[in-house]
C-alpha positions as CSV (number, residue, x, y, z in Angstrom):
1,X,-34.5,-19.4,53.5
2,X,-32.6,-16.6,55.4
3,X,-31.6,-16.3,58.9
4,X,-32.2,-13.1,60.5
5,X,-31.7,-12.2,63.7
6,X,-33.1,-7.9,65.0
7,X,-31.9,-5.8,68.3
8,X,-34.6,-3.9,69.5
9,X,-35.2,-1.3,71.5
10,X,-35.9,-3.0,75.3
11,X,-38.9,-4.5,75.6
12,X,-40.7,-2.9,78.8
13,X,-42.8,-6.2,78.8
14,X,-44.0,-9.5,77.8
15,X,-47.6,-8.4,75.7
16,X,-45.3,-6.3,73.6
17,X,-43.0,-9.4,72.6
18,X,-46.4,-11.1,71.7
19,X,-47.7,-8.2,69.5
20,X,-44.0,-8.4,67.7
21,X,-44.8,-11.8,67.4
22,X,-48.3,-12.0,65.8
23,X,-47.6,-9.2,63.5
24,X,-44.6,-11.3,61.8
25,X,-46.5,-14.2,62.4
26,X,-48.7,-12.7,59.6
27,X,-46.0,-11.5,57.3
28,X,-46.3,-14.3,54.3
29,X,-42.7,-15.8,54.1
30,X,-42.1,-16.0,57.5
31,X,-41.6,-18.9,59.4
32,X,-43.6,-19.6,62.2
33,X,-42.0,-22.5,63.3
34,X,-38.3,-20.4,63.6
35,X,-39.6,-17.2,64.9
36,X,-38.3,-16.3,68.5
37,X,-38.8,-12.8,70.1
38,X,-36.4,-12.7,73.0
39,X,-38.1,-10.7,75.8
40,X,-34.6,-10.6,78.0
41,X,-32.3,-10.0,75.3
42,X,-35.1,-7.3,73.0
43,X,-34.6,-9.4,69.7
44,X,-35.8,-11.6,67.7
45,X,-34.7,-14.6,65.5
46,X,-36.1,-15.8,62.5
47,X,-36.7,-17.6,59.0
48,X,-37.5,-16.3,56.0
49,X,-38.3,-16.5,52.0
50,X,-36.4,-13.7,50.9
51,X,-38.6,-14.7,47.7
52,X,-42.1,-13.6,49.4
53,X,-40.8,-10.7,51.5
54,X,-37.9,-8.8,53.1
55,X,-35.6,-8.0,56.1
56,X,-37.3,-4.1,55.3
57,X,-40.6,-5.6,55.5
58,X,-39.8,-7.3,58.4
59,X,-38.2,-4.5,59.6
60,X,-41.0,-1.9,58.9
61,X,-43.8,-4.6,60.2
62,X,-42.1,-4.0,63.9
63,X,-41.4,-0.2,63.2
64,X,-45.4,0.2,62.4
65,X,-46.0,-1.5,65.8
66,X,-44.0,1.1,68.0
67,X,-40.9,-0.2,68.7
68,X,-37.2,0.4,66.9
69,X,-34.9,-2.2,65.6
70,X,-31.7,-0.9,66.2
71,X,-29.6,-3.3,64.2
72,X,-30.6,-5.9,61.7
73,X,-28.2,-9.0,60.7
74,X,-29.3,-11.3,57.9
75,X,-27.4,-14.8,57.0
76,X,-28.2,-17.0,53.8
């Protein structure tokens, strides 16, 4: 598992951090348990099987949805 942690763009409100958070809630490989969207802060921390899918995946997932992840970090 991988560590990941996005900065959005702001999020203007709290539905929008839990659209983020179904949609990646769906993605197979990510864990559900881990996943954090950070409404104050715009990001959002998670875990994932870099085996099923990938920080672009995850990446493109939130893109599809309307919003911009500014910067991505990733930690084994």
């Amino acid at each position: 598992m991988k560590k990941a942690t996005l900065q959005l763009e702001t999020l203007t409100c709290p539905s929008c951090m839990q659209k983020i958070e179904n949609a990646l809630k769906g993605l197979d490989g990510v864990s559900q348990e881990s996943l954090r969207v950070l409404f104050n802060s715009s990001k959002v921390k998670l875990d994932f099987d870099d085996a099923k899918t990938s920080i672009e995946a995850i990446e493109e997932t939130i893109t599809k949805l309307g919003y911009e992840v500014k910067k991505s970090q990733v930690k084994a």
